[in-house]
Every structure is written in structure tokens, then in C-alpha cells.
N, CA, C and O atoms as a Tripos MOL2 file, in Angstrom:
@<TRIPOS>MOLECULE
protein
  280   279    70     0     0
PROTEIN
NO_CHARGES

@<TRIPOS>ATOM
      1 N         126.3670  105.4320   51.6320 N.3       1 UNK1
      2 CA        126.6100  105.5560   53.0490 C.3       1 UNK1
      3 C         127.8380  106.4340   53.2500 C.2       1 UNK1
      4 O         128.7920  106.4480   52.4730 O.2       1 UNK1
      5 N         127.7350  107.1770   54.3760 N.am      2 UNK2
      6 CA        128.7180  108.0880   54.4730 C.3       2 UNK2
      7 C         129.7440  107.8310   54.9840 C.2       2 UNK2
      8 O         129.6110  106.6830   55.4100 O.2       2 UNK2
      9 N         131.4780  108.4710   55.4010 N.am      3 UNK3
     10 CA        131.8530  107.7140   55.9670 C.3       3 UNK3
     11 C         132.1200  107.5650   57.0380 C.2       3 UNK3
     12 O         132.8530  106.6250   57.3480 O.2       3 UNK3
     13 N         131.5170  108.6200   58.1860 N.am      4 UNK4
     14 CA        131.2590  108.5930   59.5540 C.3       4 UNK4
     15 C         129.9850  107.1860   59.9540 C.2       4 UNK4
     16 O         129.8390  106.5430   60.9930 O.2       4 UNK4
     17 N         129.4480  107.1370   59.0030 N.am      5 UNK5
     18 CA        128.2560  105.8470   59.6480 C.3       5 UNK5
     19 C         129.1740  104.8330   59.0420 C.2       5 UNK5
     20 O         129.0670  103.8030   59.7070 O.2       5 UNK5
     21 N         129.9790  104.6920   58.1270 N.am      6 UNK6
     22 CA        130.6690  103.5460   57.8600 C.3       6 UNK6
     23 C         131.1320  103.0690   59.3140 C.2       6 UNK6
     24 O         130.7550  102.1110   59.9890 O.2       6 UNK6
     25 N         132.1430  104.1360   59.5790 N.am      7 UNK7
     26 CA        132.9290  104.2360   61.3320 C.3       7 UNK7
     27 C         132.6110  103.7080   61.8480 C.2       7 UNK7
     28 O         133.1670  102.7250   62.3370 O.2       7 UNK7
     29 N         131.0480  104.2560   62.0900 N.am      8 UNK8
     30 CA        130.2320  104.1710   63.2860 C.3       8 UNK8
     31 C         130.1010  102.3170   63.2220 C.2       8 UNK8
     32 O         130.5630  101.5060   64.0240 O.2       8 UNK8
     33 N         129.5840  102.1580   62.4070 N.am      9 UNK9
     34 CA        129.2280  100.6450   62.2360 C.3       9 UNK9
     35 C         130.6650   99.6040   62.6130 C.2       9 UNK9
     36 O         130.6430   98.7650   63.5130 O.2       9 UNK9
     37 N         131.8390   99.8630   61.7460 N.am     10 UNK10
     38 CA        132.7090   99.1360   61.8340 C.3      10 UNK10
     39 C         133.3650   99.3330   63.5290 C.2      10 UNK10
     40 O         133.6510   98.2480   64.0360 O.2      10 UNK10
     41 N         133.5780  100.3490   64.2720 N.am     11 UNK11
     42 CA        133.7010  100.3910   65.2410 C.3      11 UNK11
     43 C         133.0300  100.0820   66.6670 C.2      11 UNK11
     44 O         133.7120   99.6950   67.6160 O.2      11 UNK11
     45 N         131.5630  100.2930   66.7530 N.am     12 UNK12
     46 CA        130.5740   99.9240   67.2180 C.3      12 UNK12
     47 C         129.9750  100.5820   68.3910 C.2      12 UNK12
     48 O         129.0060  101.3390   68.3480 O.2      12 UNK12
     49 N         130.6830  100.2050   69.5270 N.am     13 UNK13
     50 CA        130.5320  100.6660   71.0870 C.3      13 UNK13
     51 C         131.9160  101.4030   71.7440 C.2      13 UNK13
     52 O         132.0490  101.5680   72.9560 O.2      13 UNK13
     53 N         133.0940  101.8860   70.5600 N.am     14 UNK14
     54 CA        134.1220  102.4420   70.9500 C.3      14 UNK14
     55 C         133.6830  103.7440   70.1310 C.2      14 UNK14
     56 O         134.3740  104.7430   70.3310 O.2      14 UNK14
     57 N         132.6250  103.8530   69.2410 N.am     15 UNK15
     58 CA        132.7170  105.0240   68.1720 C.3      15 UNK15
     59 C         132.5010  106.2650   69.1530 C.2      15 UNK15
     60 O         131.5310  106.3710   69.9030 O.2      15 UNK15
     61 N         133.7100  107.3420   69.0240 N.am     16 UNK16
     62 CA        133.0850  108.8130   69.5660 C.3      16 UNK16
     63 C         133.9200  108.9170   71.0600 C.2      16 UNK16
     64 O         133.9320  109.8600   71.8500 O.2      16 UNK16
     65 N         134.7140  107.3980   71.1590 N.am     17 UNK17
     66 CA        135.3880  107.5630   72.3860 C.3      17 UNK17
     67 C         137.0260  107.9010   71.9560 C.2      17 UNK17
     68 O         137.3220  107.6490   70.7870 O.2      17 UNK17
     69 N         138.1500  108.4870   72.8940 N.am     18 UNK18
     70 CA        139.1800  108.6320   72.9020 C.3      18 UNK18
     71 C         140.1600  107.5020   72.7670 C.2      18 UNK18
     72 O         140.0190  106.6670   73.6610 O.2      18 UNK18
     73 N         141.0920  107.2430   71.9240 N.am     19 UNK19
     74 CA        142.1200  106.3060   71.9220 C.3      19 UNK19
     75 C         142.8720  106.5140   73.1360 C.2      19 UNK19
     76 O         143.3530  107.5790   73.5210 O.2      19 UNK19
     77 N         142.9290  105.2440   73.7680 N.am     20 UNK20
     78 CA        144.1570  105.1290   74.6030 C.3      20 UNK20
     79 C         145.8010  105.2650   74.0290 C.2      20 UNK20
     80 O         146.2200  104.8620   72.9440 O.2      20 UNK20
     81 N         146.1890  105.6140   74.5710 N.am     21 UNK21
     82 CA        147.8830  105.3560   74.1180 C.3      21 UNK21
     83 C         148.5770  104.1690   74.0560 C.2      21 UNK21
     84 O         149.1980  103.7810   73.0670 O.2      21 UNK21
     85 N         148.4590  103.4930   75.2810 N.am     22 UNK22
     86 CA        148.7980  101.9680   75.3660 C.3      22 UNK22
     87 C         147.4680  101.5250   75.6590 C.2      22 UNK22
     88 O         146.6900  102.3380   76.1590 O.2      22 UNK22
     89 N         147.1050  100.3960   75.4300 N.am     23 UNK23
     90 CA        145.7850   99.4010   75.0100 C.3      23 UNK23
     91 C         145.8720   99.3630   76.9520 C.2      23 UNK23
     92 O         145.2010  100.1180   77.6560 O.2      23 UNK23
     93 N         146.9300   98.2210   77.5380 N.am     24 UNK24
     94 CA        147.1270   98.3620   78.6430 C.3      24 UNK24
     95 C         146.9510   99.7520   79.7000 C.2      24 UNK24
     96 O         146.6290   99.3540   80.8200 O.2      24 UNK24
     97 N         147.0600  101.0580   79.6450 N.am     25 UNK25
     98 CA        147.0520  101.9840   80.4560 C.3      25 UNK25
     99 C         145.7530  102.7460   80.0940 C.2      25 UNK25
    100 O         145.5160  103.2540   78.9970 O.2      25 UNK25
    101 N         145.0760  102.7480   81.0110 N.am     26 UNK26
    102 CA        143.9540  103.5600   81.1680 C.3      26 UNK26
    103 C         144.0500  105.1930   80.9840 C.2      26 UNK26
    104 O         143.4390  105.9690   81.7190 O.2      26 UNK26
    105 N         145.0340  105.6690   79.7340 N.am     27 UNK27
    106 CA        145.4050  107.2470   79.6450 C.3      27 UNK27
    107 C         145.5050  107.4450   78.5050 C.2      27 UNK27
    108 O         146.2560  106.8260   77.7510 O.2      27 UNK27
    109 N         144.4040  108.7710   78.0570 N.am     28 UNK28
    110 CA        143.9220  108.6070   76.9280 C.3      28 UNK28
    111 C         145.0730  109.6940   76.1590 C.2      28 UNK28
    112 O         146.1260  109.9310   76.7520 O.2      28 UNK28
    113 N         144.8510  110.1880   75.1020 N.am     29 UNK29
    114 CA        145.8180  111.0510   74.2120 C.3      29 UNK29
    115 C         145.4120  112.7090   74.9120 C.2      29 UNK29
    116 O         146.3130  113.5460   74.8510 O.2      29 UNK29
    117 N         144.4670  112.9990   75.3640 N.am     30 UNK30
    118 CA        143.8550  114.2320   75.7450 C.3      30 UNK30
    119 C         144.5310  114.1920   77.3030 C.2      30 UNK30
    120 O         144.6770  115.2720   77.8750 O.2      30 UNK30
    121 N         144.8430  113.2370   77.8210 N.am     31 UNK31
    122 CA        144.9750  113.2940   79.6970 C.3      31 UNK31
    123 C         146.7860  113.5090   79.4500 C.2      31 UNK31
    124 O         147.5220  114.2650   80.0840 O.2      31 UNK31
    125 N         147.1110  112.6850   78.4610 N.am     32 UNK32
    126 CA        148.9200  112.8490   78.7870 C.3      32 UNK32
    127 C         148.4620  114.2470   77.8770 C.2      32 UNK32
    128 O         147.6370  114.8030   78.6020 O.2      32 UNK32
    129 N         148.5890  114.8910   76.8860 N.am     33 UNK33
    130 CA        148.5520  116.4130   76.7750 C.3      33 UNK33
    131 C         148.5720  117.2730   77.9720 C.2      33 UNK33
    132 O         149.4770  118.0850   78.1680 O.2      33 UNK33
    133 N         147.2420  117.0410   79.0420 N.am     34 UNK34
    134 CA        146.9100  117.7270   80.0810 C.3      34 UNK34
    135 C         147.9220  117.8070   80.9600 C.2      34 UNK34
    136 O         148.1730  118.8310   81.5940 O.2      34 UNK34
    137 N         148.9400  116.0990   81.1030 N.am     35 UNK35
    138 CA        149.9600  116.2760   82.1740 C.3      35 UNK35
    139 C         150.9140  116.7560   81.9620 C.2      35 UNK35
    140 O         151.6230  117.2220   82.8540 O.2      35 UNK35
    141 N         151.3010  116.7910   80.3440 N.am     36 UNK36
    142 CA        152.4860  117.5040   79.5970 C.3      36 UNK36
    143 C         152.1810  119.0480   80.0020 C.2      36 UNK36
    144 O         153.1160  119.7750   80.3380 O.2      36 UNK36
    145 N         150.9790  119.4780   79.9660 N.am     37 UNK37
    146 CA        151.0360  121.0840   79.8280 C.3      37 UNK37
    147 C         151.1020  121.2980   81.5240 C.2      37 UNK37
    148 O         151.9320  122.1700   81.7800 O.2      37 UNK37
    149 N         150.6550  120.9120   82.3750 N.am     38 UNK38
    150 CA        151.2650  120.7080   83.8580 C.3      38 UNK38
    151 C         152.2780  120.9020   84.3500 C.2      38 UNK38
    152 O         152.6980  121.7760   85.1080 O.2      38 UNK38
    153 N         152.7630  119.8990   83.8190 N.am     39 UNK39
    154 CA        154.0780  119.0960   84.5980 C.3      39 UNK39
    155 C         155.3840  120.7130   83.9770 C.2      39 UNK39
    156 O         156.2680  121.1950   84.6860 O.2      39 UNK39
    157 N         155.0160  121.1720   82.4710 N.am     40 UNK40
    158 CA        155.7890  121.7190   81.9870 C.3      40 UNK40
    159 C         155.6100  123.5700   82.7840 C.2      40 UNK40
    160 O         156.4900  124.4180   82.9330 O.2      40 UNK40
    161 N         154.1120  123.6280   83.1480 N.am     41 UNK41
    162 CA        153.9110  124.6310   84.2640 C.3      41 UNK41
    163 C         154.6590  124.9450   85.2220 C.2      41 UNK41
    164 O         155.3820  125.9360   85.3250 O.2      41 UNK41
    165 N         154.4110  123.6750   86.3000 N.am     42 UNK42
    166 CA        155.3910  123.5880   87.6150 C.3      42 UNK42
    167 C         156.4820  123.5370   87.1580 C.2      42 UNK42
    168 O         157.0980  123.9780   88.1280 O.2      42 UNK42
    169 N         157.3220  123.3140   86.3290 N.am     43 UNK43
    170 CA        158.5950  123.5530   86.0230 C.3      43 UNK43
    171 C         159.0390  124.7580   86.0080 C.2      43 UNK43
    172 O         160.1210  125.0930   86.4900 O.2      43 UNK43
    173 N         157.9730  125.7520   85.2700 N.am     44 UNK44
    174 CA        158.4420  126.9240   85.0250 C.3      44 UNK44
    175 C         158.4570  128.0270   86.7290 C.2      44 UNK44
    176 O         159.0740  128.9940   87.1770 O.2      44 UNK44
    177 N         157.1700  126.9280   87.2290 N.am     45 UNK45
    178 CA        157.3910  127.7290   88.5070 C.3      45 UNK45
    179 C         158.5200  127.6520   89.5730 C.2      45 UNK45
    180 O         158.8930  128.5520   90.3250 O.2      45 UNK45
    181 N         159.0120  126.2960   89.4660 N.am     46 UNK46
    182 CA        160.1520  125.9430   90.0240 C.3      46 UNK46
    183 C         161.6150  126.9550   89.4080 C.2      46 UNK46
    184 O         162.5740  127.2650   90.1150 O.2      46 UNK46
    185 N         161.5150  127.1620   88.5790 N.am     47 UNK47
    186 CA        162.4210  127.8960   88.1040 C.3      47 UNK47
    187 C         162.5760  129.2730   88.4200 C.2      47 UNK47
    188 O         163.6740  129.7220   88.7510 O.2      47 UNK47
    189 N         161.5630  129.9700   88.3420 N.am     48 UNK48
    190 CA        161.2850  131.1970   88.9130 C.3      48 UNK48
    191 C         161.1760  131.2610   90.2240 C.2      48 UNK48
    192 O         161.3550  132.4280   90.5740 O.2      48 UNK48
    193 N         160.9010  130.3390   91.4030 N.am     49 UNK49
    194 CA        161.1600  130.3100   92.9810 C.3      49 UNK49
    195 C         162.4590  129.9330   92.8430 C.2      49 UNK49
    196 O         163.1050  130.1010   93.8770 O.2      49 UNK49
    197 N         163.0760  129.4770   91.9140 N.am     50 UNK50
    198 CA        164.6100  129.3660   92.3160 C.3      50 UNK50
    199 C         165.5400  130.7350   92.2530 C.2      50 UNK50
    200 O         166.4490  131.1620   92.9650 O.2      50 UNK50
    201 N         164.9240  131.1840   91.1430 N.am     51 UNK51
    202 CA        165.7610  132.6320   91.0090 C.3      51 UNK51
    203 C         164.9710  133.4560   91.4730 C.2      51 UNK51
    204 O         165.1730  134.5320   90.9110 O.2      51 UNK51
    205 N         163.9890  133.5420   92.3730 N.am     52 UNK52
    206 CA        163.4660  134.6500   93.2090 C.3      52 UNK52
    207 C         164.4950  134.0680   94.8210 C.2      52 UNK52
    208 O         165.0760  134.8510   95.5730 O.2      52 UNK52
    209 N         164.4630  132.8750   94.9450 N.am     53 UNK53
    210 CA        165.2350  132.3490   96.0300 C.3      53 UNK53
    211 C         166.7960  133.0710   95.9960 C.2      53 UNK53
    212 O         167.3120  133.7070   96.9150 O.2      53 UNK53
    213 N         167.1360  132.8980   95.2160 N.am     54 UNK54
    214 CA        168.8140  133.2650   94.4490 C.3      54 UNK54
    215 C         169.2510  134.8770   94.8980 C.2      54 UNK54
    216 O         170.1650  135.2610   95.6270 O.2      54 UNK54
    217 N         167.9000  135.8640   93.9340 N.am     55 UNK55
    218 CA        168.1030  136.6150   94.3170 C.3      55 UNK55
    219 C         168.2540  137.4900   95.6510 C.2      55 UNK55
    220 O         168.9020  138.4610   96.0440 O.2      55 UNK55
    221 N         167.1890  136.5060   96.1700 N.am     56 UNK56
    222 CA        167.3600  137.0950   97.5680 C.3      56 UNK56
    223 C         168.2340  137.0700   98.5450 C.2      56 UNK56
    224 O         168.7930  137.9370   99.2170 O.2      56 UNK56
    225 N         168.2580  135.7740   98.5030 N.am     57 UNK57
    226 CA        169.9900  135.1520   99.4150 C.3      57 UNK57
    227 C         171.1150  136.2520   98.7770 C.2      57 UNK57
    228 O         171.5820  136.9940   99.6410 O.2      57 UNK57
    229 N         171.4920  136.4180   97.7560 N.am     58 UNK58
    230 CA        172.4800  137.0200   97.1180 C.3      58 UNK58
    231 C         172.5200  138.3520   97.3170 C.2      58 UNK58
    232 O         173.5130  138.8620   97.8350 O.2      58 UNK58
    233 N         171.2770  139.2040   96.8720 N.am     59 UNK59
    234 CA        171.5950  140.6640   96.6380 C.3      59 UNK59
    235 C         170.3300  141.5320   97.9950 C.2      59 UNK59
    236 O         170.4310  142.6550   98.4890 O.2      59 UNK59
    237 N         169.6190  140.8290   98.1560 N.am     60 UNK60
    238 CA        168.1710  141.6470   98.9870 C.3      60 UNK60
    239 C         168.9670  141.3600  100.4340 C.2      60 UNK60
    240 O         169.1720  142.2800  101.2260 O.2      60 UNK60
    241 N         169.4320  139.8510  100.7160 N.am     61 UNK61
    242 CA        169.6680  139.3630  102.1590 C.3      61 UNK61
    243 C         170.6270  140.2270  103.0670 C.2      61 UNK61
    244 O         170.5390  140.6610  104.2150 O.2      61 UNK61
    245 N         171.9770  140.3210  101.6540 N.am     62 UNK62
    246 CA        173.0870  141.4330  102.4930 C.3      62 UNK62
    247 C         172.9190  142.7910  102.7100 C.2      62 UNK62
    248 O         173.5680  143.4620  103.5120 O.2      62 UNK62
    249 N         171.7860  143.2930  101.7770 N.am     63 UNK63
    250 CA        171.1340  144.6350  101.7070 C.3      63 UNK63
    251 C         170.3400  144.8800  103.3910 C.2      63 UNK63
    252 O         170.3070  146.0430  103.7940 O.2      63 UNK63
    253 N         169.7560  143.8090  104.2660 N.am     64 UNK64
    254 CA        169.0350  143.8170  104.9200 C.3      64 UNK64
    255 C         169.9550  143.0210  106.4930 C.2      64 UNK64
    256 O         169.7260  142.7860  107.6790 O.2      64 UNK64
    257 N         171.2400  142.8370  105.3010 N.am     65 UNK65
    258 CA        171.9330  142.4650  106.9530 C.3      65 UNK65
    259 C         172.0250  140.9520  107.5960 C.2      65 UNK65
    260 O         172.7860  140.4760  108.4390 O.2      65 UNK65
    261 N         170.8080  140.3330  106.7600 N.am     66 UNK66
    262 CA        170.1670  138.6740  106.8440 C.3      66 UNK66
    263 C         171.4410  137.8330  107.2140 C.2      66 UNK66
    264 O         171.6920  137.1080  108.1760 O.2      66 UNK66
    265 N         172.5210  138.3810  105.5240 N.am     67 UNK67
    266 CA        173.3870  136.9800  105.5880 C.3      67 UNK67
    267 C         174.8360  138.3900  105.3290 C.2      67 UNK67
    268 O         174.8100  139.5520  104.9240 O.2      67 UNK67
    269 N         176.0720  137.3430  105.8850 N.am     68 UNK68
    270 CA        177.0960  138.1570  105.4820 C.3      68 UNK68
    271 C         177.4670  137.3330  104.3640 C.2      68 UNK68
    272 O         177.5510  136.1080  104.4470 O.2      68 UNK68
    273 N         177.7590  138.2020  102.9890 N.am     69 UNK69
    274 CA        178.5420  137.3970  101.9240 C.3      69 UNK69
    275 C         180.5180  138.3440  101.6570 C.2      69 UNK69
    276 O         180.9320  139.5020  101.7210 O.2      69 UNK69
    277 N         181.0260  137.2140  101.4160 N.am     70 UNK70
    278 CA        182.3400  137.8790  101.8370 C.3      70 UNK70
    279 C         183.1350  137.9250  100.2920 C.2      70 UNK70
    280 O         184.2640  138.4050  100.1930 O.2      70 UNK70
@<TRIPOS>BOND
     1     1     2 1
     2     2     3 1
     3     3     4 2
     4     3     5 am
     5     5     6 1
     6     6     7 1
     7     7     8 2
     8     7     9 am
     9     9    10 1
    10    10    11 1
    11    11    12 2
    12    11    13 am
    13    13    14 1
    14    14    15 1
    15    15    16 2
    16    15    17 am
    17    17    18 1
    18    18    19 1
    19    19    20 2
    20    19    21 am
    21    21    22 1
    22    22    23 1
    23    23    24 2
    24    23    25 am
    25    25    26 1
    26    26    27 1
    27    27    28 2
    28    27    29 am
    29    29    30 1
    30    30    31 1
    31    31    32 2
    32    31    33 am
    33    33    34 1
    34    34    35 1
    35    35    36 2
    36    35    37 am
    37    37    38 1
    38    38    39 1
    39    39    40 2
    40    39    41 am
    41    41    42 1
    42    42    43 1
    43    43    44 2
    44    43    45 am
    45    45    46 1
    46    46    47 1
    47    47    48 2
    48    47    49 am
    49    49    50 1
    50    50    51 1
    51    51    52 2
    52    51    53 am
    53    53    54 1
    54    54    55 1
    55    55    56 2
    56    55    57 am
    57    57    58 1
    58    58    59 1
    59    59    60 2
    60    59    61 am
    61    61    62 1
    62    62    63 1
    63    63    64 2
    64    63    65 am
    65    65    66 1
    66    66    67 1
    67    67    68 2
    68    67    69 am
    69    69    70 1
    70    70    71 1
    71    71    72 2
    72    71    73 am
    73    73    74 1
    74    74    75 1
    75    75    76 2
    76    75    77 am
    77    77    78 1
    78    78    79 1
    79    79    80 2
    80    79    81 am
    81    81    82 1
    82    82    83 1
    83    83    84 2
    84    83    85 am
    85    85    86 1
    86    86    87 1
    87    87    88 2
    88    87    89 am
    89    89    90 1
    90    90    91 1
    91    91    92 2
    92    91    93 am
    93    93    94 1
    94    94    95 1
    95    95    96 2
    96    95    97 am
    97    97    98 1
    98    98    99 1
    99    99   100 2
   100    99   101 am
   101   101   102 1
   102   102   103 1
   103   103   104 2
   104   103   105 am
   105   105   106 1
   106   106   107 1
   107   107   108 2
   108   107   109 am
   109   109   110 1
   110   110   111 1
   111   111   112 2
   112   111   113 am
   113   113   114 1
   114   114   115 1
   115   115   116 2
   116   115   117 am
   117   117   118 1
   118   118   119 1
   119   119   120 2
   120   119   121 am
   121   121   122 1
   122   122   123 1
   123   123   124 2
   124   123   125 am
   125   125   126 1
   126   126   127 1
   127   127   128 2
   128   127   129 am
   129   129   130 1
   130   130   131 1
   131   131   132 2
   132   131   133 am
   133   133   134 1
   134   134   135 1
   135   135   136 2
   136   135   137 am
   137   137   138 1
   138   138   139 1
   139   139   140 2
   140   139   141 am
   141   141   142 1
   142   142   143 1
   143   143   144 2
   144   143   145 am
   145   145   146 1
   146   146   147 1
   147   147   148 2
   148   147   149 am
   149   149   150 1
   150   150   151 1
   151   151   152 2
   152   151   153 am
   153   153   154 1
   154   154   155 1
   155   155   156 2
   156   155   157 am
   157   157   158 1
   158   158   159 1
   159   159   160 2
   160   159   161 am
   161   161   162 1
   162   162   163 1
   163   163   164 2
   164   163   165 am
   165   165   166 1
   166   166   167 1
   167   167   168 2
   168   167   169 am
   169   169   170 1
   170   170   171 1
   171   171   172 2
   172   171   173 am
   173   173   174 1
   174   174   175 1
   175   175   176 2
   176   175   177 am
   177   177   178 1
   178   178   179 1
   179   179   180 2
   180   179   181 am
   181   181   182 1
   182   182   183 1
   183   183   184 2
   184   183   185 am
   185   185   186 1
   186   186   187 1
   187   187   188 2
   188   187   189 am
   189   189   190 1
   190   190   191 1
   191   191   192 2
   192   191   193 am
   193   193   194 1
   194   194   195 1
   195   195   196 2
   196   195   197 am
   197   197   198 1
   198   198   199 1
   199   199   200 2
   200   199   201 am
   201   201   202 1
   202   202   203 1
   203   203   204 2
   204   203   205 am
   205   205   206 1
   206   206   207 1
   207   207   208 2
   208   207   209 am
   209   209   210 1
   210   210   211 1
   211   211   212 2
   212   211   213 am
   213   213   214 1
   214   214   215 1
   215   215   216 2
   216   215   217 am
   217   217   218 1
   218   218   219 1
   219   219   220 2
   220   219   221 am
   221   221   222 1
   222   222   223 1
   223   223   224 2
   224   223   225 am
   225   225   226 1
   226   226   227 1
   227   227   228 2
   228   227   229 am
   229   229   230 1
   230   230   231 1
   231   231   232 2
   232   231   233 am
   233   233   234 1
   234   234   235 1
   235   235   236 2
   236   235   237 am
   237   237   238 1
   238   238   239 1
   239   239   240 2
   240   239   241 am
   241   241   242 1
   242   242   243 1
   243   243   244 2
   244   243   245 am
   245   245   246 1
   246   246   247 1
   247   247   248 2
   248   247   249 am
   249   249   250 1
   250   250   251 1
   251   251   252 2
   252   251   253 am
   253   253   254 1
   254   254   255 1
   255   255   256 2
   256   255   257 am
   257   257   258 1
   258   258   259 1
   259   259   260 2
   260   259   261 am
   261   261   262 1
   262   262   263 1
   263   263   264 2
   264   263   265 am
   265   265   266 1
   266   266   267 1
   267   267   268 2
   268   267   269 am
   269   269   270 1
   270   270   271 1
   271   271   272 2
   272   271   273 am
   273   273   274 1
   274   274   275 1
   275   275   276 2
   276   275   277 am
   277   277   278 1
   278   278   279 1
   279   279   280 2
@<TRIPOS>SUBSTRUCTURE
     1 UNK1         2 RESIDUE 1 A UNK
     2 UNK2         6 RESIDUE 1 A UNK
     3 UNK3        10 RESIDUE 1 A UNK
     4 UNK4        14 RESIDUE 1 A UNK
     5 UNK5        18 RESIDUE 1 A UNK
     6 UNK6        22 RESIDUE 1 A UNK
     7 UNK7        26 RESIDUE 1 A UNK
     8 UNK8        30 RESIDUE 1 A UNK
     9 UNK9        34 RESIDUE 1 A UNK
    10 UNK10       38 RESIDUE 1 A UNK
    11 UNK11       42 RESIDUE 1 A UNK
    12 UNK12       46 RESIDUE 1 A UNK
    13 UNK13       50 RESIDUE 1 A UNK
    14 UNK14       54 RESIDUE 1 A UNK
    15 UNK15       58 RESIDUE 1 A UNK
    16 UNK16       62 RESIDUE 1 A UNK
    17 UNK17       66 RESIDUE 1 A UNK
    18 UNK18       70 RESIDUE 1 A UNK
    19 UNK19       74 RESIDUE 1 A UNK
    20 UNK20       78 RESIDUE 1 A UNK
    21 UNK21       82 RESIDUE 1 A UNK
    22 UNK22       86 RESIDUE 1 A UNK
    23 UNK23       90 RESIDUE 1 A UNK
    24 UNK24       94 RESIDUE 1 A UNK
    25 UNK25       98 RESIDUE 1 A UNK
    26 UNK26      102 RESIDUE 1 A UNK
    27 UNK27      106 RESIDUE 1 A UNK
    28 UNK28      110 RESIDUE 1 A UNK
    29 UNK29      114 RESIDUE 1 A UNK
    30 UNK30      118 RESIDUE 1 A UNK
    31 UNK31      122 RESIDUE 1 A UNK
    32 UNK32      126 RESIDUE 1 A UNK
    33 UNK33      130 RESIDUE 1 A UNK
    34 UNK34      134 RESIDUE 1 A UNK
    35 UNK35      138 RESIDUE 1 A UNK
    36 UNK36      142 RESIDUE 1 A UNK
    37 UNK37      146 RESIDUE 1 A UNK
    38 UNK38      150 RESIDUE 1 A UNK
    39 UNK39      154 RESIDUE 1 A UNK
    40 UNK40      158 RESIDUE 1 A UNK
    41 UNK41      162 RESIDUE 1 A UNK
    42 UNK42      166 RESIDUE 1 A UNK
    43 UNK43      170 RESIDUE 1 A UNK
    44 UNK44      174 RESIDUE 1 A UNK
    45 UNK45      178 RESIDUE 1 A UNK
    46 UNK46      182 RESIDUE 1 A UNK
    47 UNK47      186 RESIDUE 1 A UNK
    48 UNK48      190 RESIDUE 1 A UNK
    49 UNK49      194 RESIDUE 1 A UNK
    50 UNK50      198 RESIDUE 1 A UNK
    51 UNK51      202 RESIDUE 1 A UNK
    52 UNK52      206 RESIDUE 1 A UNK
    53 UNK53      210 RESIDUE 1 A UNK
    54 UNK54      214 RESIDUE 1 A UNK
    55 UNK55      218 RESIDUE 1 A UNK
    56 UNK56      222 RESIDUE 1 A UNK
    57 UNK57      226 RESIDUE 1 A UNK
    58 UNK58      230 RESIDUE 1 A UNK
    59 UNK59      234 RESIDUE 1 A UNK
    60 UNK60      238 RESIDUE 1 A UNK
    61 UNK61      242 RESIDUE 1 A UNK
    62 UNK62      246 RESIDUE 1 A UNK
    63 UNK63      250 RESIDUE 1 A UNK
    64 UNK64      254 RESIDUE 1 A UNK
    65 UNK65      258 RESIDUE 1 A UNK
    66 UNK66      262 RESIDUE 1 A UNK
    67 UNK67      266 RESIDUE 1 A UNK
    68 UNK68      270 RESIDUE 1 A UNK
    69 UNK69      274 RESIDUE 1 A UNK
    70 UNK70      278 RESIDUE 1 A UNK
């Protein structure tokens, strides 16, 4: 016997499904990956609207008269 049908047998009606992380939380190892690569996205976008924000206030705004910087 091979040892995927071993698996199969000793595991039963979980074989072929995803491990949870905590037994308790319904979130499998593939869904927190998904929110890690997300969460680490919007970060990067937040970062870049901050220094597109930055720049503008700073160097585009007084160019255009917007803001006085002294």
C-alpha cells in the first residue's frame, strides 16, 4: 500500500483538505498567506500616497502658489 492511501485511510473525511492554523479559528494556512500578501500591499500603497502627499504640499503646492512655506 502506498503512502498517500495509507493517509487517505488514517485521515479519512479531512484527507485533501487544508490545515487550519488554530483548531479553534476557521483560517486556513493559504487565507493568512493571502492576508499577509494584502495587508503588506496596502502598506506599500499607503506609503507611496504619503510621499506623493509630501511631495506635493512641500515642493508642487508653493510652485503653484497653494501654500506659503517660509
Amino acid at each position: 500500500m502506498g503512502e498517500s492511501k495509507r493517509r487517505k485511510e488514517t485521515l479519512g473525511d479531512k484527507y485533501g483538505q487544508e490545515t487550519r492554523i488554530v483548531s479553534w479559528i476557521p483560517l486556513t494556512n493559504s487565507q493568512a498567506e493571502q492576508f499577509v500578501k494584502l495587508t503588506t500591499r496596502g502598506a506599500w500603497g499607503g506609503i507611496i500616497l504619503l510621499i506623493l502627499g509630501w511631495v506635493t504640499i512641500r515642493f508642487i503646492g508653493p510652485a503653484l502658489g497653494w501654500w506659503e512655506v517660509n
